[in-house]
C-alpha positions as CSV (number, residue, x, y, z in Angstrom):
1,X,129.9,-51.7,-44.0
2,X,129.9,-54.1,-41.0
3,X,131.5,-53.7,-38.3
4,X,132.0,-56.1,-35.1
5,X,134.1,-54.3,-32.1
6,X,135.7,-56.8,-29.6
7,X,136.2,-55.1,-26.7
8,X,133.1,-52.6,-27.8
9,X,132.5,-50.9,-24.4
10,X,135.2,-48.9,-24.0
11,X,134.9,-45.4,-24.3
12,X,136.8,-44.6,-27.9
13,X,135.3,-48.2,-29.0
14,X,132.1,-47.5,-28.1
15,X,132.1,-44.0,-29.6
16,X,133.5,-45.0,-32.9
17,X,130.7,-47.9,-32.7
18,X,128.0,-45.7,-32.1
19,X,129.1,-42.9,-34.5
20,X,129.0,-46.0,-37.4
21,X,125.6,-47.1,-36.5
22,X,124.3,-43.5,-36.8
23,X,125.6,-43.4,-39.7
24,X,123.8,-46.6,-41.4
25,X,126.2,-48.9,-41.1
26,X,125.7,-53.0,-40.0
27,X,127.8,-53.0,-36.1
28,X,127.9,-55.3,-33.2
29,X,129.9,-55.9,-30.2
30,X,130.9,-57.8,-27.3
31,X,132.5,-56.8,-24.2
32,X,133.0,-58.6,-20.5
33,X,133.0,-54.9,-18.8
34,X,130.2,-52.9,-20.4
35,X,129.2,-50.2,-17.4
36,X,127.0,-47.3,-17.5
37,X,127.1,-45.3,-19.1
38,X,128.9,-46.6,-22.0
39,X,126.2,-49.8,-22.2
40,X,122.5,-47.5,-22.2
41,X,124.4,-45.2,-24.9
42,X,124.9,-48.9,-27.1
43,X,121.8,-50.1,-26.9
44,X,120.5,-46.4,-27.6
45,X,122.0,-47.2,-30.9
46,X,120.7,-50.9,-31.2
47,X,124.3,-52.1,-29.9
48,X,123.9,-54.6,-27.7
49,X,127.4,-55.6,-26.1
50,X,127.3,-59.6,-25.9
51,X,129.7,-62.0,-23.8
52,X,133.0,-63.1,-25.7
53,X,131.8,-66.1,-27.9
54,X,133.3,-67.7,-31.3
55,X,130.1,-67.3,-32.9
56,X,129.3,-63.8,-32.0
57,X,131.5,-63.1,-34.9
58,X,130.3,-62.4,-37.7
59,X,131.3,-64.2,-40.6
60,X,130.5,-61.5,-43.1
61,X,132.1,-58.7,-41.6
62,X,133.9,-56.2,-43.6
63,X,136.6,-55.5,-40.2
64,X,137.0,-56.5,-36.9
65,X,138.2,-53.9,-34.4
66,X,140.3,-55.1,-31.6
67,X,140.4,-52.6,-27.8
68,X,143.1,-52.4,-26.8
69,X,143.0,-54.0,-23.0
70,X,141.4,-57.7,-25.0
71,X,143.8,-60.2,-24.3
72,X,145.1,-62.2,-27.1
73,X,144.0,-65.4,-26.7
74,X,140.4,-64.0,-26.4
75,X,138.3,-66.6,-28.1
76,X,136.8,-64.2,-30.7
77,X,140.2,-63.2,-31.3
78,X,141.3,-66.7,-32.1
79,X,138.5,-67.3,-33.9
80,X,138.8,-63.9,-36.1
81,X,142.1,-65.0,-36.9
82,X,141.6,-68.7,-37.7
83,X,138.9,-67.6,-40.6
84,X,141.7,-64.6,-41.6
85,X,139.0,-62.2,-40.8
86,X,140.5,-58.6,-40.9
87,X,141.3,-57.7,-37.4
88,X,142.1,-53.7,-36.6
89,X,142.4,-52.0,-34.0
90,X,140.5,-48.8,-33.8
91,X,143.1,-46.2,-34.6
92,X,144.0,-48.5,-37.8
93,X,140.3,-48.5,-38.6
94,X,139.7,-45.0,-38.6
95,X,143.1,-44.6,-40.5
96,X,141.8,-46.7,-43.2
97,X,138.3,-45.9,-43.9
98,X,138.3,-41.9,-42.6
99,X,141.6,-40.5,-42.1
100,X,143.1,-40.9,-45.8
101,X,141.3,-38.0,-46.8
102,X,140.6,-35.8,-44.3
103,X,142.6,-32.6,-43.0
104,X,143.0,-33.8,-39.3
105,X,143.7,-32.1,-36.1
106,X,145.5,-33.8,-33.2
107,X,145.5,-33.5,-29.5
108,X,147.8,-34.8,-27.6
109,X,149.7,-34.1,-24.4
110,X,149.7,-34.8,-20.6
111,X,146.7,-33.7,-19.2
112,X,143.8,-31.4,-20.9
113,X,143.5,-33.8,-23.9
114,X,140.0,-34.3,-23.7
115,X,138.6,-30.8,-23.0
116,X,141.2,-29.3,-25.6
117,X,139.3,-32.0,-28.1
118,X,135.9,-30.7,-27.2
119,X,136.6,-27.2,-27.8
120,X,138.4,-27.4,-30.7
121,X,135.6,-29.8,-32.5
122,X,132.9,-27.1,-30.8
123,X,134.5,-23.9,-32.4
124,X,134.9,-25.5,-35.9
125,X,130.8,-26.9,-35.2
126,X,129.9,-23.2,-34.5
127,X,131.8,-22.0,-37.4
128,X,129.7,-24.3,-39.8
129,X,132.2,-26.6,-40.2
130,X,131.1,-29.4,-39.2
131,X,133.5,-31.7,-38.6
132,X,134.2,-35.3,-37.8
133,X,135.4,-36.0,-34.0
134,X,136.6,-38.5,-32.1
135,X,136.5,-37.1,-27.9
136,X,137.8,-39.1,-25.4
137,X,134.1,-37.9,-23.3
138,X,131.2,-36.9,-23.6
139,X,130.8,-33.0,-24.5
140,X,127.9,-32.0,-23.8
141,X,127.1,-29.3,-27.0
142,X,127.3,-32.6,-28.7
143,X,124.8,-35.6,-29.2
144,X,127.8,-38.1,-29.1
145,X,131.7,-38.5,-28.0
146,X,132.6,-39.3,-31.9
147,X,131.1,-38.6,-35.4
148,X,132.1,-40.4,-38.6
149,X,130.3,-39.0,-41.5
150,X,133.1,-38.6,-44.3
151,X,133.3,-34.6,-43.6
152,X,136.9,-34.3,-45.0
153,X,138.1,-32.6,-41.4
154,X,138.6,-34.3,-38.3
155,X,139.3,-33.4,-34.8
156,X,141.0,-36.3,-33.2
157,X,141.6,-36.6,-29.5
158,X,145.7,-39.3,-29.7
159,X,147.2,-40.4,-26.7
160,X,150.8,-42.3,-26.5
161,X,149.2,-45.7,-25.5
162,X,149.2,-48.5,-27.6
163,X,147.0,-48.9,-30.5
164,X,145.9,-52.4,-29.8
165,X,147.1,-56.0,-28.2
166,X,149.5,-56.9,-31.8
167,X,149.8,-53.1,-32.5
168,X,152.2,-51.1,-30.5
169,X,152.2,-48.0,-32.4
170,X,150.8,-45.3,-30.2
171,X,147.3,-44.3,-31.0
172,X,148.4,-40.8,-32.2
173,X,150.7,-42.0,-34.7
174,X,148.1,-43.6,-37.0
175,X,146.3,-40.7,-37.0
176,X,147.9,-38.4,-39.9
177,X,147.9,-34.9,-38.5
178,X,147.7,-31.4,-40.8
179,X,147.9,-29.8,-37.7
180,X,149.1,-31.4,-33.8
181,X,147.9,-29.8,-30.8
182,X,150.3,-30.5,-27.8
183,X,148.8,-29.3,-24.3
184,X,151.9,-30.2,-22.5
185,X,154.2,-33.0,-21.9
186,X,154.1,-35.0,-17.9
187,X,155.6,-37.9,-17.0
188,X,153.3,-41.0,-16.9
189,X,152.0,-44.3,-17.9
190,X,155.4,-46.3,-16.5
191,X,154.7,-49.5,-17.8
192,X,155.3,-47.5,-21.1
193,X,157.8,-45.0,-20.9
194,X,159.5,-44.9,-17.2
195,X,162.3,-43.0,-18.4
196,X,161.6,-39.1,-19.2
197,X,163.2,-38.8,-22.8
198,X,161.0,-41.7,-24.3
199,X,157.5,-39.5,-23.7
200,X,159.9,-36.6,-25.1
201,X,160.9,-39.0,-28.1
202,X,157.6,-40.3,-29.0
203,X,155.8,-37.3,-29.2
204,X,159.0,-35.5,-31.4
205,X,158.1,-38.8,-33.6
206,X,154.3,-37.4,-33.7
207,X,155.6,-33.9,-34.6
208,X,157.4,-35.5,-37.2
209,X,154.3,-37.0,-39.3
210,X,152.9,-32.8,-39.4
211,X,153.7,-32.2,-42.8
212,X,155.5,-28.8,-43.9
213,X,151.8,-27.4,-44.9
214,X,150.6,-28.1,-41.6
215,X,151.5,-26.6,-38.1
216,X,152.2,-28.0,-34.5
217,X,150.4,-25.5,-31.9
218,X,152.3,-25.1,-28.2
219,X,151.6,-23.8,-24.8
220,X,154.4,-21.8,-24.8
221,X,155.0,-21.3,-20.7
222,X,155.7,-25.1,-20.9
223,X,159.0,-25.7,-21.1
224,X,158.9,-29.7,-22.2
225,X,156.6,-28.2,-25.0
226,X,158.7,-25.6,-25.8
227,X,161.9,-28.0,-26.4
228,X,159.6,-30.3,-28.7
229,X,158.4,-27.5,-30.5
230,X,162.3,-27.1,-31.3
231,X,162.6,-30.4,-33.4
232,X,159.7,-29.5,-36.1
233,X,160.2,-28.8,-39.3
234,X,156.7,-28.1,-39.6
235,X,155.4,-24.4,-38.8
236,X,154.9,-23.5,-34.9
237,X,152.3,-21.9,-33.6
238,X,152.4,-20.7,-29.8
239,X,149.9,-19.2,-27.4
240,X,150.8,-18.6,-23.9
241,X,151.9,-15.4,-21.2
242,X,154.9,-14.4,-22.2
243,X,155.5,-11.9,-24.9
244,X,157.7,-14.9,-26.9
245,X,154.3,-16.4,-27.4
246,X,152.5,-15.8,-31.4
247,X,149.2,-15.6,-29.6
248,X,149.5,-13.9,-26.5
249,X,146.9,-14.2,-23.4
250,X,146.5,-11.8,-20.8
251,X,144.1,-10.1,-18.3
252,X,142.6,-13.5,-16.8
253,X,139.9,-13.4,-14.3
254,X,139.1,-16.2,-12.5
255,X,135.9,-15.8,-10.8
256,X,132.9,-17.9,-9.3
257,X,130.5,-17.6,-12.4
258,X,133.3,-18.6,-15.0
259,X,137.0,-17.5,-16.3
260,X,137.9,-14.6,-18.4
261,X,140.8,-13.5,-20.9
262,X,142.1,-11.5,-24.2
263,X,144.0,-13.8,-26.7
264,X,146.0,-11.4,-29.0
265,X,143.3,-9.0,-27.8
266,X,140.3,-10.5,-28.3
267,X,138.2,-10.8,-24.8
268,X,136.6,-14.5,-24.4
269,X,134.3,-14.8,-22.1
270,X,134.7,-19.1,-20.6
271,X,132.2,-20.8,-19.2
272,X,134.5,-23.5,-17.3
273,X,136.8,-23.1,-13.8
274,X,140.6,-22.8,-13.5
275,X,143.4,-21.8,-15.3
276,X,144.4,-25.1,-17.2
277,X,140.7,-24.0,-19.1
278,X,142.9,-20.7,-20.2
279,X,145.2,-23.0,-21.7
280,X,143.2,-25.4,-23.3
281,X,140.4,-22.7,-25.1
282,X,143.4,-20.9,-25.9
283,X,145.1,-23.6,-27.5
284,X,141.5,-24.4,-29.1
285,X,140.9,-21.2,-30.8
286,X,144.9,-21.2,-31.8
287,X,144.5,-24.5,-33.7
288,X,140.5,-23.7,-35.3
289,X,142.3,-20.3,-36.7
290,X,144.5,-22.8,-38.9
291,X,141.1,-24.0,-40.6
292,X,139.6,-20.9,-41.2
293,X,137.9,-19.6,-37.9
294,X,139.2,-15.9,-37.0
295,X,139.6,-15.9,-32.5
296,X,136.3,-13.6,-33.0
297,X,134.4,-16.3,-34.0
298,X,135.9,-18.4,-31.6
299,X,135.9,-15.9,-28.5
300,X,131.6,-16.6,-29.6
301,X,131.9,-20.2,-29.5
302,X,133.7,-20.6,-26.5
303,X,130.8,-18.7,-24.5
304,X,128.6,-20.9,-25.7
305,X,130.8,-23.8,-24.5
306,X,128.2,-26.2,-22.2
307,X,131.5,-28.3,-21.0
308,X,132.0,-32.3,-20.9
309,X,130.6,-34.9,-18.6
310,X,132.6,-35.9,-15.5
311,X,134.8,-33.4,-15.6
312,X,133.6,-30.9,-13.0
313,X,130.4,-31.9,-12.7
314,X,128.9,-30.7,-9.9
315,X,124.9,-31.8,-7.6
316,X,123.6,-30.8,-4.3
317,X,123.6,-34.0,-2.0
318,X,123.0,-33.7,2.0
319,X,123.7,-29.8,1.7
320,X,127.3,-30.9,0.3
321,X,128.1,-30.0,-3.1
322,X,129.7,-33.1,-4.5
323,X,131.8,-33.1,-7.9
324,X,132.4,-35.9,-10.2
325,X,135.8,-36.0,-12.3
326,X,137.8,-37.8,-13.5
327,X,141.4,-36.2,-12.2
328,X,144.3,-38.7,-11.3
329,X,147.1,-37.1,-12.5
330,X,149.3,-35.3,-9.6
331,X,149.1,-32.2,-12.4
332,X,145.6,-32.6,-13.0
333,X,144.8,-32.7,-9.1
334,X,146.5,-29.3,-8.4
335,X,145.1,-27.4,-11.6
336,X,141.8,-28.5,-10.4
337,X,142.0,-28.2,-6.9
338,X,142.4,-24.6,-8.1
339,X,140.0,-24.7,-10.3
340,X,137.4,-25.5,-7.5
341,X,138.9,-22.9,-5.0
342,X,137.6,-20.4,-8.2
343,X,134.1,-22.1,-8.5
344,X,133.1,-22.4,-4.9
345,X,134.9,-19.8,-2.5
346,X,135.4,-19.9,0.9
347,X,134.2,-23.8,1.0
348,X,136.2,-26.4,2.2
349,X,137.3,-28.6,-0.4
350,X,137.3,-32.9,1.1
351,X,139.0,-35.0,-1.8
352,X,137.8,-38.3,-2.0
353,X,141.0,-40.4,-3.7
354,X,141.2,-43.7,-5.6
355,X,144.7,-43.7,-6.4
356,X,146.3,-45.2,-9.2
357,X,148.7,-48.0,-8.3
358,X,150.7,-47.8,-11.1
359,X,154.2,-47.3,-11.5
360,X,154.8,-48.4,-7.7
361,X,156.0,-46.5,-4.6
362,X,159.2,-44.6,-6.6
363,X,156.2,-43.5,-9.6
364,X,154.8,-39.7,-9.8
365,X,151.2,-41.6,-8.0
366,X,153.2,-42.1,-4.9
367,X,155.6,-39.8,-5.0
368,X,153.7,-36.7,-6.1
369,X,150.1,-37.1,-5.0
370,X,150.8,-35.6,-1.1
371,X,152.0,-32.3,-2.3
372,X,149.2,-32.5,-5.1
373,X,146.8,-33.4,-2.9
374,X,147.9,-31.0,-0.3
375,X,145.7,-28.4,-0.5
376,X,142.5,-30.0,0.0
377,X,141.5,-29.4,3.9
378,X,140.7,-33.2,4.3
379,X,141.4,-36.2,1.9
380,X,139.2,-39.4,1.6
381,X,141.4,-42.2,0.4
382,X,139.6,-45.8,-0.7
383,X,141.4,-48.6,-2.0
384,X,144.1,-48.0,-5.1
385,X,143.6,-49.0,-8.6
386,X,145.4,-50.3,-11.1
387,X,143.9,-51.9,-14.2
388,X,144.5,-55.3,-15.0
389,X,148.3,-54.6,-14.9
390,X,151.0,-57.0,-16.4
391,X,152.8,-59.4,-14.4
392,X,156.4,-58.9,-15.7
393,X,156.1,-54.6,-14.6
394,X,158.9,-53.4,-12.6
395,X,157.6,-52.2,-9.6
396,X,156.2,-55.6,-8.4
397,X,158.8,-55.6,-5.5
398,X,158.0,-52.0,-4.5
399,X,154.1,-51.7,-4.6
400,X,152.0,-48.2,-4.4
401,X,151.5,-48.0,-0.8
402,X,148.4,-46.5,0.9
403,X,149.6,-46.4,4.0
404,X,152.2,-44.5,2.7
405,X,150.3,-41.9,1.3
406,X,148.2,-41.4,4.1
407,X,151.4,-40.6,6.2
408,X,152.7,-38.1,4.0
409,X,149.5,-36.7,4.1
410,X,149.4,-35.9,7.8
411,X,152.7,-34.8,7.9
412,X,151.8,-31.9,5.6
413,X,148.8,-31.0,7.8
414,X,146.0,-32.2,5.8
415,X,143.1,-34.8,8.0
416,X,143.1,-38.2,6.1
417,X,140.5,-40.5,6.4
418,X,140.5,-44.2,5.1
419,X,137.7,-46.1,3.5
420,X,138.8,-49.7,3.7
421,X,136.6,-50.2,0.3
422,X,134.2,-48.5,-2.3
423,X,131.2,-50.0,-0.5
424,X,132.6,-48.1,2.7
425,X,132.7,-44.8,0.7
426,X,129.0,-43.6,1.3
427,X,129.5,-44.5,5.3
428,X,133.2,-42.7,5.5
429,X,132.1,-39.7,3.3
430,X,128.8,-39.3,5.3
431,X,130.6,-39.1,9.0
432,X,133.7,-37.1,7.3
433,X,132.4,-34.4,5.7
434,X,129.8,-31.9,6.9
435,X,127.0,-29.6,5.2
436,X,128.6,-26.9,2.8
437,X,131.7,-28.9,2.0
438,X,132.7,-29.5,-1.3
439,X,133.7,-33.2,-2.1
440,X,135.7,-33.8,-4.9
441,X,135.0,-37.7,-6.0
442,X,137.8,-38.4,-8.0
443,X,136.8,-42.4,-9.1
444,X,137.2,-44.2,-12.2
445,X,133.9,-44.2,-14.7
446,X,134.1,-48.3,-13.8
447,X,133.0,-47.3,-10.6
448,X,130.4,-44.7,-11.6
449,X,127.9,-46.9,-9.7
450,X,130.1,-46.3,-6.6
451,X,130.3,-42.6,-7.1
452,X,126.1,-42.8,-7.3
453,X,126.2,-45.1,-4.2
454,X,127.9,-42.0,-2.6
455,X,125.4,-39.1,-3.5
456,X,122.5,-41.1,-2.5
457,X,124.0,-41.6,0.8
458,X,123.9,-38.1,1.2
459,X,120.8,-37.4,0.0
460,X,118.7,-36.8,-2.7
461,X,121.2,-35.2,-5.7
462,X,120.3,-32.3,-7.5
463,X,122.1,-30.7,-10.2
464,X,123.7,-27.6,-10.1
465,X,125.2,-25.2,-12.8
């Protein structure tokens, strides 16, 4: 087959390019923001990502897959369209040419997608399995973020964004579920959904494509979970505290060296930090047990578990151990805050914040993010992001405001510091942090050069377990 990706560099794109060339088939790409990592792991695979040109598409090609952030009047686009080349985006592709057939599992939710994805593709891989993947990172028990080699079951990490510039559906929703995984449902992405029920309503539409055979598998001490669970006809499957919950976990120790529990009894022994790692392996070994896998086999797996790139990873640098993820979410910032008061004891934990812009100053990034970001002893804050955001969105009057945040900040007690931009970040994280500290750089991977920038002006980094 050959494939041409516009927009190749992204990170499900550039998986699902990757995986294709592995696997023999004829793919190229182009891209105007291919950044490290994403661009060494194309040309790994004889991908080189070109500029956006007319005749960098090629005139043969079987489909034409679309990101989702090219605009469109991109001129390959155009092009594409003007010879009525097929043009998909890449949940449509893999619908087509690899879903049809396969038994898929979904996972979707707020926060914990990824991780979630990793384990469940990891305890079906131990299990002989094998399976098909696509993993919004990189997991490091694996070569690659996706695999496409016809293996009639597929993991599948869906979110609720939109498939592709002429294809709103949400990229879960071409995905055909046996079984859906929901981690838990949080309020975000307002240029989307700003009002509550419409995350609520989009994912009851996911649970509606299970199929009676097939099951949707809950965290059942979350409540918004809980009340989807309610409209499935499909089978539901729960793990979670309470005694309500089918698969029940209890006796969790969180310590230093890693996280321990029994799940309906079985004792799995987690190589990861924090509680929201509970969840997710429990969730994991839940959904693998629908395929086949008894919670022994995946109490064995999930020991085994080497964990996924930029999310906790953690180097020596200046006698400060820094840590690289990827956390933005209010929710995500808390679980992990905790999760690094677990790893590294008696520390003090310096935060060093891009926030998202997004949503304005009346969104969860504003509005949540002091109390979120609360119990860190100092907080870094650069300059905020927001991805090339649409002009009609309806906070343009009422801007995310850094000034703002740093106030509330102080007012809880926490020190702020300001780094008036990413090139300051190596200076301002130097002079504001001291030897022993833990620094939590909490950057987008299109500023992974940044994030570097920082560890070497500490020193020299070494990796740590």
């Amino acid at each position: 087959m050959r494939v041409h990706f516009i927009g190749v560099a992204g990170r499900a794109m550039g998986g699902i390019a990757i995986a294709l060339a592995r696997a023999g088939h004829r793919v190229s790409g182009s891209d105007e923001d291919a950044y490290e990592p994403m661009r060494g792991w194309l040309e790994q695979a004889g991908i080189r990502a070109t500029c956006y040109a007319a005749d960098h598409v090629p005139p043969d090609a079987d489909a034409i897959v679309v990101g989702r952030r090219v605009a469109t009047d991109n001129v390959e686009v155009r092009y594409a369209r003007q010879a009525s080349q097929p043009c998909l985006s890449f949940p449509a592709f893999l619908r087509t040419h690899y879903l049809k057939n396969s038994r898929n599992a979904v996972v979707a939710g707020g926060v914990g997608k990824t991780t979630t994805t990793a384990l469940l593709a990891w305890i079906l891989e131990h299990a002989g399995k094998h399976p098909d993947f696509l993993i919004g990172g990189m997991a490091r028990n694996f070569q690659e973020s996706c695999r496409l080699s016809g293996a009639g079951l597929t993991v599948l990490e869906g979110d609720e964004y939109a498939s592709g510039p002429d294809d709103d559906l949400a990229k879960f929703m071409h995905y055909r579920p046996e079984v859906a995984i929901v981690t838990n449902l949080l309020a975000d992405h307002p240029d989307l959904y700003p009002e509550p029920d419409q995350m609520h309503d989009l994912f009851a539409t996911l649970v509606g494509l299970v199929p009676s055979s097939g099951c949707l598998v809950c965290w059942s001490d979350d409540l918004a979970s809980m009340r989807l669970a309610s409209t499935a006809s499909c089978a539901v499957v729960t793990a979670g505290t309470g005694p309500e919950a089918d698969a029940r976990v209890a006796d969790v120790r969180l310590a230093a060296h890693g996280t321990a529990f029994t799940l309906d009894g079985v004792r799995v022994e987690l190589p990861l930090h924090g509680w929201m790692n509970v969840r997710n392996a429990a969730m994991a070994a839940v959904a693998a047990s629908r395929f086949g896998v008894p919670l022994t086999s995946a109490a064995r797996a999930l020991a085994r578990f080497e964990g996924l790139a930029d999310r906790q990873d953690a180097f020596e640098a200046g006698g400060r151990i820094v840590v690289r993820d990827k956390a933005s979410h209010p929710e995500s910032l808390r679980e992990l805050r905790a999760a690094l008061r677990q790893r590294f004891p008696r520390r003090r934990l310096v935060s060093v914040m891009q926030p998202r812009a997004t949503g304005g100053r009346r969104w969860i990034y504003q509005r949540d993010l002091p109390a979120a970001l609360s119990g860190f002893d100092s907080v870094i804050l650069t300059s905020p992001y927001e991805h090339k955001p649409a002009s009609h969105v309806g906070w343009r009057n009422e801007p995310f405001c850094l000034e703002t945040l740093a106030r509330d900040l102080i007012g809880l007690g926490v020190a702020v510091a300001r780094a008036p931009s990413l090139a300051d970040l190596p200076r301002v994280v130097r002079e504001r942090s001291d030897p022993g500290d833990v620094v939590l750089l909490s950057l987008r991977e299109q500023f992974s050069d940044d994030a570097a920038a920082v560890a070497r002006g500490l020193g020299s980094p070494v990796t740590i377990a």
